[in-house]
RODO-2510 file (C-alpha; in nm, 4 decimals, decimal comma):
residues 429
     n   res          X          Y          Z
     1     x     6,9416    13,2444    -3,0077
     2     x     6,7642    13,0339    -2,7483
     3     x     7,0515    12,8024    -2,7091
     4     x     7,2844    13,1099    -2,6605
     5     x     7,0442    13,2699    -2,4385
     6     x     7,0453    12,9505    -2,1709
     7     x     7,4372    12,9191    -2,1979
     8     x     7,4424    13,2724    -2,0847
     9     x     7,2519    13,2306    -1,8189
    10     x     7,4092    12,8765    -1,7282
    11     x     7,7852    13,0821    -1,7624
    12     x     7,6895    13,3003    -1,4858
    13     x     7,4802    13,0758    -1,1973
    14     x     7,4311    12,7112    -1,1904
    15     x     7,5125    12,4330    -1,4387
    16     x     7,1853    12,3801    -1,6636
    17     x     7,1761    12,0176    -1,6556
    18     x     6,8477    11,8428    -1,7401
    19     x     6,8007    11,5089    -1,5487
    20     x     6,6656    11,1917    -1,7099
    21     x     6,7129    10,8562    -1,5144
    22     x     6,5619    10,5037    -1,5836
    23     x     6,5185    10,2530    -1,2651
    24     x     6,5325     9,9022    -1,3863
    25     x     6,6066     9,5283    -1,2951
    26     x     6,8356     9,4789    -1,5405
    27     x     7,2332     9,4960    -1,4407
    28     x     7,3419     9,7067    -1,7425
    29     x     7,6268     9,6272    -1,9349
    30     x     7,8350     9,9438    -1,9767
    31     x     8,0439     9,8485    -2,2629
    32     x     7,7041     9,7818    -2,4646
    33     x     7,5690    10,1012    -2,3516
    34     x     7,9035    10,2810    -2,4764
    35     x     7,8051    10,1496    -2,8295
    36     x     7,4124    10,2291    -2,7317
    37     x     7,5258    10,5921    -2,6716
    38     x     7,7424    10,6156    -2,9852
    39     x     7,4563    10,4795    -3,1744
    40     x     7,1830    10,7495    -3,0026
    41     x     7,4791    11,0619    -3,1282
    42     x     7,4272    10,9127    -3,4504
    43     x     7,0632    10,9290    -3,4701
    44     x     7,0628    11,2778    -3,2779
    45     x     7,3331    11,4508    -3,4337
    46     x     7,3251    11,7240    -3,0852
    47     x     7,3628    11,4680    -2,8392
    48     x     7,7562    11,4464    -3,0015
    49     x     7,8126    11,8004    -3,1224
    50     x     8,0706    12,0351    -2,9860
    51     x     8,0929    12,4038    -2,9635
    52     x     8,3708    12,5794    -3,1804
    53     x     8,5363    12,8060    -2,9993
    54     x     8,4647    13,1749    -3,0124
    55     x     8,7078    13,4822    -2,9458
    56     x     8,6312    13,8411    -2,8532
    57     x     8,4989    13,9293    -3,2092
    58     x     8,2350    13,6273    -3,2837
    59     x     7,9100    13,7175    -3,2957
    60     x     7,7367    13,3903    -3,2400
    61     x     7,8255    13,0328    -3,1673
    62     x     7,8420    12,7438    -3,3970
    63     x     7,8071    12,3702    -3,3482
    64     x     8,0054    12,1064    -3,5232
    65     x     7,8559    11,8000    -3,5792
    66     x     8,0760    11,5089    -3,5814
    67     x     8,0929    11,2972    -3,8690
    68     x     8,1480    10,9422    -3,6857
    69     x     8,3023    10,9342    -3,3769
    70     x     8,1234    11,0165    -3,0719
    71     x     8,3037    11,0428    -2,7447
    72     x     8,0057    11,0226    -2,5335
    73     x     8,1496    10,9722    -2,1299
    74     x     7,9739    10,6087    -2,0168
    75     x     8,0634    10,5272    -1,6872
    76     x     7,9421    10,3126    -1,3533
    77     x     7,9909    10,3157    -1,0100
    78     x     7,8678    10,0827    -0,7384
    79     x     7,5851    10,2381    -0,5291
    80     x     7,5882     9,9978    -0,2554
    81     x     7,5924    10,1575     0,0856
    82     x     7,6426    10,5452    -0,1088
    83     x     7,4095    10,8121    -0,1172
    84     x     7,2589    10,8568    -0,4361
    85     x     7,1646    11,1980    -0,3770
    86     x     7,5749    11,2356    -0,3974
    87     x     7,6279    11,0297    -0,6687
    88     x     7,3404    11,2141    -0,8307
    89     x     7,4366    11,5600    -0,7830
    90     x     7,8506    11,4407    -0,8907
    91     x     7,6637    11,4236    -1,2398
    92     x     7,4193    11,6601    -1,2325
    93     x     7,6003    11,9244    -1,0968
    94     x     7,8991    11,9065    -1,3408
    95     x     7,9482    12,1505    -1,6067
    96     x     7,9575    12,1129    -1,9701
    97     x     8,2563    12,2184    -2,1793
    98     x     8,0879    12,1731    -2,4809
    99     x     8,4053    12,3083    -2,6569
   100     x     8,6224    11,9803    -2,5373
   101     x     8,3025    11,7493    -2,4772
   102     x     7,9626    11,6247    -2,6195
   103     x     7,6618    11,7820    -2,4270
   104     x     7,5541    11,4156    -2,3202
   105     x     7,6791    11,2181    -2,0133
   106     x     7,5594    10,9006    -1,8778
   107     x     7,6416    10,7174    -1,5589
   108     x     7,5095    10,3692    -1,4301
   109     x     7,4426    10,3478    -1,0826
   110     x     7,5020     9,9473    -0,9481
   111     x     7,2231     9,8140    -0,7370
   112     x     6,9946    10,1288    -0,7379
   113     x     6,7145    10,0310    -0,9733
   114     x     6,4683     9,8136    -0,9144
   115     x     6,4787     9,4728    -0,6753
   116     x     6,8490     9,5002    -0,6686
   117     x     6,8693     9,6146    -1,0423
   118     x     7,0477     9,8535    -1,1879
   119     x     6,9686    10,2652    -1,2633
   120     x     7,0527    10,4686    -1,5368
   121     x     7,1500    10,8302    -1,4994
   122     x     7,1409    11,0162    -1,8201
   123     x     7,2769    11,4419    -1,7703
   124     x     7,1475    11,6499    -2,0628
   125     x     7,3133    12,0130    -2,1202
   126     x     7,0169    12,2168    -2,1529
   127     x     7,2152    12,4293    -2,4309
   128     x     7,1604    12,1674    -2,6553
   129     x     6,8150    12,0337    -2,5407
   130     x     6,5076    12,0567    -2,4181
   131     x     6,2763    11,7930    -2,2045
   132     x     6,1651    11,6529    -2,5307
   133     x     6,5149    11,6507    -2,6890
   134     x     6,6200    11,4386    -2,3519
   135     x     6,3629    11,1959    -2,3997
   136     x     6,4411    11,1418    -2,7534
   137     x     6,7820    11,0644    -2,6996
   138     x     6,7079    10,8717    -2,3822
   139     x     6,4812    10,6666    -2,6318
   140     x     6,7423    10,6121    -2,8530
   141     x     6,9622    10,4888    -2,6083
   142     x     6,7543    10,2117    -2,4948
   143     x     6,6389    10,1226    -2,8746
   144     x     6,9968    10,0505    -2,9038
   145     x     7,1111     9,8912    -2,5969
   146     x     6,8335     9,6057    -2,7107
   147     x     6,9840     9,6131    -3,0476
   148     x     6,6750     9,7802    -3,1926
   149     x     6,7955    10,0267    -3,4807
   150     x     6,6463    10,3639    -3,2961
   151     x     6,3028    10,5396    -3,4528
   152     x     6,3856    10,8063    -3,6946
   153     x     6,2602    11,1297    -3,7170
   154     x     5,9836    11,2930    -3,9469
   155     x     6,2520    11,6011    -3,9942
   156     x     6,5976    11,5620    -4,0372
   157     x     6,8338    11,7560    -3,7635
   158     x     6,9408    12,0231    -4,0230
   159     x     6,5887    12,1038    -4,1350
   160     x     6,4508    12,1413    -3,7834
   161     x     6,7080    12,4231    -3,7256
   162     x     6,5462    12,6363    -3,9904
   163     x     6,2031    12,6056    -3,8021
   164     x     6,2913    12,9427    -3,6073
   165     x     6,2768    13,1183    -3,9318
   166     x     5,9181    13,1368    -3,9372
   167     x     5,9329    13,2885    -3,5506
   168     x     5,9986    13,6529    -3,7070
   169     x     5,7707    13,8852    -3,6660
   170     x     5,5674    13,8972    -3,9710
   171     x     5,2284    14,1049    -3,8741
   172     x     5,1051    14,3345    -3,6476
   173     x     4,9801    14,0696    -3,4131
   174     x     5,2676    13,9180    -3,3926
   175     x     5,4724    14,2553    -3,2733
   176     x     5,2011    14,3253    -3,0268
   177     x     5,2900    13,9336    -2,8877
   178     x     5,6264    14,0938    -2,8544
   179     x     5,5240    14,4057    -2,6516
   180     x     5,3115    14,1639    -2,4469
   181     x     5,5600    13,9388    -2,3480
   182     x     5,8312    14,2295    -2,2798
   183     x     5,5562    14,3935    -2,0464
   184     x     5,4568    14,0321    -1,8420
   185     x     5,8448    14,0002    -1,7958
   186     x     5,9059    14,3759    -1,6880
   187     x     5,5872    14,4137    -1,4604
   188     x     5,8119    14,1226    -1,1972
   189     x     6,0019    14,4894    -1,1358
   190     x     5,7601    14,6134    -0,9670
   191     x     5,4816    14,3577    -0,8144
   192     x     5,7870    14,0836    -0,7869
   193     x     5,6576    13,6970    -0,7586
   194     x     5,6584    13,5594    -0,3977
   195     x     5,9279    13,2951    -0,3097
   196     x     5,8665    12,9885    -0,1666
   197     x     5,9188    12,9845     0,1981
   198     x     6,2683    12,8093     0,2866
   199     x     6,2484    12,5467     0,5285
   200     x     6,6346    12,4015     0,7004
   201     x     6,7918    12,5125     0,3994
   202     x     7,2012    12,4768     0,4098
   203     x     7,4843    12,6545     0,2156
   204     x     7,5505    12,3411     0,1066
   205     x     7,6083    12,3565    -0,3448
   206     x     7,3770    12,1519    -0,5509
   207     x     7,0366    11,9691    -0,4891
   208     x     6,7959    11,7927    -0,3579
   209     x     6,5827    11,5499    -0,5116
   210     x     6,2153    11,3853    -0,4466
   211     x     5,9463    11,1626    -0,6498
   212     x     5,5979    11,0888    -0,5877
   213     x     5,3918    10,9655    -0,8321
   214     x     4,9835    10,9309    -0,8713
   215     x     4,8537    10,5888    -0,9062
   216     x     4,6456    10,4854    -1,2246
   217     x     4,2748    10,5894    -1,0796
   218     x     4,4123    10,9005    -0,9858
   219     x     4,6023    10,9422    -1,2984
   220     x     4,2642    10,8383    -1,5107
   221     x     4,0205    11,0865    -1,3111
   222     x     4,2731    11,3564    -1,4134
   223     x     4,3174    11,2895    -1,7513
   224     x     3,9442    11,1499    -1,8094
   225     x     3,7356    11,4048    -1,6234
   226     x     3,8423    11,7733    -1,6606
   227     x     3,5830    12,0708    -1,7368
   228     x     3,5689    12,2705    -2,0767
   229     x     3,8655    12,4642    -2,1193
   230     x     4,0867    12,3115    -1,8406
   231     x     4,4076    12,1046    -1,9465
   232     x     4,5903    11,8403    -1,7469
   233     x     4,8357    12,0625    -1,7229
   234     x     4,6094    12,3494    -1,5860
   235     x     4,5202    12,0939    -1,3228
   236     x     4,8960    12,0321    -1,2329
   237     x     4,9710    12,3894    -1,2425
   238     x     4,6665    12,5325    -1,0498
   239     x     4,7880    12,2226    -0,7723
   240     x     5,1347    12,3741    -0,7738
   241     x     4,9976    12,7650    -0,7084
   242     x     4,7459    12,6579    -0,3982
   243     x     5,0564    12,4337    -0,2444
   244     x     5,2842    12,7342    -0,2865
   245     x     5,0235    12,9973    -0,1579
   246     x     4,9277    12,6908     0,1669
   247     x     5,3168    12,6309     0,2217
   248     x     5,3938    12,9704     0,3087
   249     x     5,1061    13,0604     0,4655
   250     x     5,2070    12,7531     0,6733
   251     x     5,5611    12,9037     0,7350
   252     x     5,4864    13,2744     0,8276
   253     x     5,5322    13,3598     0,4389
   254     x     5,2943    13,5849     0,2212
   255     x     5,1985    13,4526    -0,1386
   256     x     5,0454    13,7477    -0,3260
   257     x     5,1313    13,6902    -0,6512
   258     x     5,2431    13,3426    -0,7447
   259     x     5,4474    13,3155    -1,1215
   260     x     5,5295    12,9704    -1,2353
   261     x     5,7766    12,9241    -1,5323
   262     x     5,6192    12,6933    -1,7970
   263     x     5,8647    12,5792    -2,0984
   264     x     5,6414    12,6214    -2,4330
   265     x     5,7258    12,3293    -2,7269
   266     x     5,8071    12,5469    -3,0652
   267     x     5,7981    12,2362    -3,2635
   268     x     5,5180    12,1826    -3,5305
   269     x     5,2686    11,9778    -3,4635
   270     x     5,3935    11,7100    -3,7791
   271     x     5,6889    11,6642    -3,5094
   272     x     5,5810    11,7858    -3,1681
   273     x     5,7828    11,4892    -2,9899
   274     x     6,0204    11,4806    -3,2190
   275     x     6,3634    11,5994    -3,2832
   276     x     6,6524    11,6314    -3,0325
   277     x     6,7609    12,0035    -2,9671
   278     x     6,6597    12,3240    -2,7969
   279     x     6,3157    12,3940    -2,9226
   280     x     6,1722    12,5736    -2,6058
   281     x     6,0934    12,8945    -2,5178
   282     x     5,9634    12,9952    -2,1074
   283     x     5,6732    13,1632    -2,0209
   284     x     5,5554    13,2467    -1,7274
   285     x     5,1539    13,1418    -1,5599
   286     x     5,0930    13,3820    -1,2661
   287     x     4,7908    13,3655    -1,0107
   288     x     4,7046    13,6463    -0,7332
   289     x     4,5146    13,5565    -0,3926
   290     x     4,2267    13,6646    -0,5751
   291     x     4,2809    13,3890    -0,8206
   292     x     4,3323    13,1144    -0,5300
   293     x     3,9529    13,1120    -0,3727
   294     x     3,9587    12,7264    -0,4610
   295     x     4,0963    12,4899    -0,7007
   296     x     3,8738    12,5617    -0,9888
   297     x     3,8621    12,9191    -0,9564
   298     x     4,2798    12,8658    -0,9939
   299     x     4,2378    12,6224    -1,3087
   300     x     4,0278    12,8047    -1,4603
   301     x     4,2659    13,1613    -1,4645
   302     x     4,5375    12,9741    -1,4895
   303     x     4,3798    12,8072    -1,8460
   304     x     4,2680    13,1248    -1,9847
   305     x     4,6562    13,2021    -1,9744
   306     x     4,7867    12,9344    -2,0736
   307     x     4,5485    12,8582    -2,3751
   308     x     4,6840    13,1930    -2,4837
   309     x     5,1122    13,1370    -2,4304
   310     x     5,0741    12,8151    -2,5808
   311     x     4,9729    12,9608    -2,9519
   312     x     5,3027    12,8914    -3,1169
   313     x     5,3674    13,2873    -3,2194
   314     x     5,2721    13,4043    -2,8755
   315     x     5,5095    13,1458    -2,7073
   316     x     5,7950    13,2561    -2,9859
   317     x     5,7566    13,6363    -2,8477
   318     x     6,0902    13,6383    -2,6323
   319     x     6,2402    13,4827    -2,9006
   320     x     6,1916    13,7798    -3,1561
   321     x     6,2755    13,9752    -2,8540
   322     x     6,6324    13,8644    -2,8687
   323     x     6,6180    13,8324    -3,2440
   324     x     6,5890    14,2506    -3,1637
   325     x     6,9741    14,2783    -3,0443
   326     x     7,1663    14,4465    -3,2819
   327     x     7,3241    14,2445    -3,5621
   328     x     7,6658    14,1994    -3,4973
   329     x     7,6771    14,2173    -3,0671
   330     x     7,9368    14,0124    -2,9808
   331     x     7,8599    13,7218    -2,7812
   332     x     8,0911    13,8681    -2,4660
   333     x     7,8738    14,1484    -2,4758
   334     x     7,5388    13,9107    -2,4437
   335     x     7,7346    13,6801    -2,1939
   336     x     7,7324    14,0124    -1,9854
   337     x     7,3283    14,0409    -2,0141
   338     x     7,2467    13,7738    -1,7550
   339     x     7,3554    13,9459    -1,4797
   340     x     7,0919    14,1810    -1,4794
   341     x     6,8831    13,8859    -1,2813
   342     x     7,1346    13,9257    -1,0265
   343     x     7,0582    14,1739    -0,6803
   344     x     6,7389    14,4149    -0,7877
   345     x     6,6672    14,1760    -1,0546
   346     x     6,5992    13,8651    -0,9685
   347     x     6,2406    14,0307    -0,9273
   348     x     6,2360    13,9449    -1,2180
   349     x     6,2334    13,5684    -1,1786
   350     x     5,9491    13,3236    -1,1481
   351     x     5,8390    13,1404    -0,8242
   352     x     5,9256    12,7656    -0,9431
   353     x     5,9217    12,5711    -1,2611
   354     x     5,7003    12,3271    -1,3728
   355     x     5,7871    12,1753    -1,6968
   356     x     5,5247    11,8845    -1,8511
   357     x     5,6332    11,6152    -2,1225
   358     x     5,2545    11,5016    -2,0978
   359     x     5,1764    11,1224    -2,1806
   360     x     5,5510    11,0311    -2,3075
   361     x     5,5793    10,7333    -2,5554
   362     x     5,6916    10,3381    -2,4026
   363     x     6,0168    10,3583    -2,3484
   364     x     6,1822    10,0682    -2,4670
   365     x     6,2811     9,8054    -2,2457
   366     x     6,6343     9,7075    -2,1605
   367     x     6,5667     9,3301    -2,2301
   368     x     6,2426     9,1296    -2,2627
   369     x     6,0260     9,1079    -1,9397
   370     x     6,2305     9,3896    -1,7935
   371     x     6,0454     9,6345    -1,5814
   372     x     6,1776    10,0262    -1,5710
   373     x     6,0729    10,3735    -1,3799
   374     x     6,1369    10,7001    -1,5845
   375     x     6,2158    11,0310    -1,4049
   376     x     6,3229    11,3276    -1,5703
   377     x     6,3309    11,7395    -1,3967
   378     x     6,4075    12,0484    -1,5355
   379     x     6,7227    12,2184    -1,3456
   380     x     6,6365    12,4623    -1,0827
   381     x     6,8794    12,7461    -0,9990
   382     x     6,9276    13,0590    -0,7489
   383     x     6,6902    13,2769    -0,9253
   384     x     6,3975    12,9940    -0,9396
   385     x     6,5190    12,7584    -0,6942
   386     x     6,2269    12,4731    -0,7182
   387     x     6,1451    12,2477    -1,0322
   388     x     5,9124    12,0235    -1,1294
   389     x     5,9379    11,7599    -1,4019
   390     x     5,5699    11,5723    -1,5035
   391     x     5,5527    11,2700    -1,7377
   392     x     5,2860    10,9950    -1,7903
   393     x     5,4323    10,7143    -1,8198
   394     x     5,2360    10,3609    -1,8589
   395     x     4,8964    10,5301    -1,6962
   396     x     5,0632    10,6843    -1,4347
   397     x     5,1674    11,0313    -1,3383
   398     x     5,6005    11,0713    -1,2112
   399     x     5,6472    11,3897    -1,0685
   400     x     6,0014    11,4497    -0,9972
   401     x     6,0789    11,7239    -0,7860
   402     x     6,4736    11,9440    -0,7601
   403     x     6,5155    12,1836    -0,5489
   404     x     6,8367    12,3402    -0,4223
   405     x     6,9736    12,2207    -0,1004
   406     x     6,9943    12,6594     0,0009
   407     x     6,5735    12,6261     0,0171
   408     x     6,5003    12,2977     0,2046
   409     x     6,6668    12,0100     0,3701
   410     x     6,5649    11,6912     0,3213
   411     x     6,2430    11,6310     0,5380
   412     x     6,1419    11,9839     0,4644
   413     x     6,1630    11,8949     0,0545
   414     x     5,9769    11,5940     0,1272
   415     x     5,7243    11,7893     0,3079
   416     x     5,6542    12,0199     0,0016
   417     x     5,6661    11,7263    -0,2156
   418     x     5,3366    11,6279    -0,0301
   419     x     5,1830    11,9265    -0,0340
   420     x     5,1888    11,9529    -0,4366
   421     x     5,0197    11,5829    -0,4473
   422     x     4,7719    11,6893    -0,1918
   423     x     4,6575    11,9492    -0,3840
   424     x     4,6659    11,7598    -0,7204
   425     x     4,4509    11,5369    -0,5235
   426     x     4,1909    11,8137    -0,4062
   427     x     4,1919    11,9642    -0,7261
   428     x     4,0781    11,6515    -0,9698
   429     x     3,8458    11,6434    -0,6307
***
């Protein structure tokens, strides 16, 4: 039901297409990474399955895992003298049809790695997985491009699907977690989040990208030195509300009530980084002006939230929401849902997205003596137009920032970019 849910939504505005790239000095060779890729479909049965087609009278979808051959598109193109932001957004930006293709694309980018080196773009429907799906298979990948066999999983692919089973309501608690959650959602309707201010924004399609990324004593003050009760995360998102609520004050913009989306990991905590698929549900982390007096006073609401959407049945609440739709709708009916968030409902969408794969695992290098940059973002869309993707990588914090190119140009997404770190800054302060 989740993965349905997102292709819905994905049918009716902007491709879902999580973004995963790897900046290295190595010049890849693509034929090898072909066989890499073929190898990581093996591993990850999802990263080669296709959709079967449906007609007017199915009532759900249904992958089918291949049994051995994986037609996973590998490609390069020279990026000398092109803009990568094009190049970028000619992957990104392209639509699945997971009924003719595998939800799994990767393109190497000549000469825009590291000192010359090459970088590897890897696009991730997000119908098929989440953030830590992508970095499993992304894992994979480079496992096999060394010739490495790729680390297995705890849970085989089969057995993780029946996970969601236990997400039922089963107790009174749990049905009051799914009044909760309907209430947060329906209460946008009528005290709507604020949007971010939009600075030299064009009607241009796709987006925009920008990194920055905290250095290793700012990255160990963060981690090392929190108070009680406050998570790295409820640093990074109290940083995110203050830039918000300073950016539009900044721009002639109110910021009453700020609502960030936050993806929640459903997996067990045997195999919490484990398993490539769709195991996320979103919730949503809201401040109000009263909430934004200074940075604690914003980590510290924000982490009595949090502490509570991150409880496994609490996060699993929308899920048994949907679970609620009559058995048998069929899935043209549901495809029609989405469109509610269009005109008077997109008050119903969150203010950005901010989406944390916390202190992520080596990745494997290319070759011996290799060095490598990780980026990965969430996509970003017209109802919640700004995303954030976090990951510690080698004691260092990567924030990767998309945004589309309708809410800022390029200095102005730079700008904002600045403003975030700033504030992550003031708030380990």
């Amino acid at each position: 039901m989740i993965e349905e849910s997102v292709h819905h939504i994905e049918h009716e505005f902007q491709p879902w297409n999580i973004q995963a790239e790897l900046e290295t000095t190595v010049t890849v060779d693509v034929d090898r990474l072909g066989e890499a890729a073929a190898t990581a479909c093996a591993v990850h049965p999802i990263a080669g399955a296709r959709k079967q087609p449906s007609d007017l009278s199915s009532t759900r979808f249904e992958w089918e895992l291949p049994d051995d051959e994986y037609e996973v598109e590998v490609g390069a193109i020279d990026g000398s003298g092109r803009d990568l932001e094009e190049i970028q957004n000619q992957l990104y930006y392209r639509r699945f049809d997971l009924i003719e293709e595998p939800p799994f694309r990767v393109l190497v980018v000549r000469g825009a790695g590291i000192d010359g080196g090459d970088r590897i773009l890897v696009s991730m429907n997000h119908v098929a997985a989440d953030g830590v799906g992508t970095l499993r298979i992304a894992q994979a990948l480079c496992e096999a491009y060394r010739g490495d066999e790729p680390m297995q999983d705890s849970v085989s692919f089969r057995e993780s699907r029946s996970m969601l089973d236990d997400l039922r309501p089963s107790s009174l608690d749990d049905g009051l977690n799914v009044v909760d959650s309907a209430t947060r959602h329906l209460q946008n309707v009528v005290d709507s989040p604020t949007r971010i201010a939009r600075v030299g924004g064009t009607d241009e399609a796709g987006w925009r990208f920008a990194r920055r990324k905290l250095d290793a004593d700012l990255t160990a003050r963060l981690i090392g030195n929190r108070p009680d009760g406050v998570s790295v995360n409820d640093v990074l998102q109290a940083a995110l509300h203050m830039a918000i609520a300073e950016w539009n004050e900044d721009h002639g913009k109110s910021a009453r009530k700020i609502s960030v989306m936050m993806p929640i990991n459903l997996r067990p905590d045997d195999w919490f980084y484990q398993v490539a698929g769709m195991y996320s549900m979103f919730e949503s982390v809201e401040t109000r002006t009263r909430d934004r007096t200074d940075h604690m006073t914003a980590a510290r609401e924000i982490g009595e939230q949090t502490e509570e959407l991150t409880e496994r049945d609490r996060a699993a609440a929308l899920y048994k929401i949907l679970e609620m739709l009559p058995p048998g709708t069929p899935v043209e009916l549901k495809r029609q849902l989405p469109r509610l968030l269009r005109g008077p409902g997109r008050r119903l969408l969150d203010t950005a997205m901010l989406s944390n794969l916390g202190r992520i695992p080596a990745m494997p290098s290319l070759e011996p003596d290799a060095e490598e940059r990780p980026w990965f973002s969430p996509p970003a869309w017209r109802g919640t137009p700004v995303s954030i993707g976090v990951a510690t990588f080698q004691g260092e914090v990567n924030l990767s920032f998309r945004y589309l190119r309708s809410q800022f140009d390029q200095q102005a997404g730079e700008e904002f970019a600045d403003y975030v770190v700033d504030h992550v800054e003031r708030a380990i302060e």
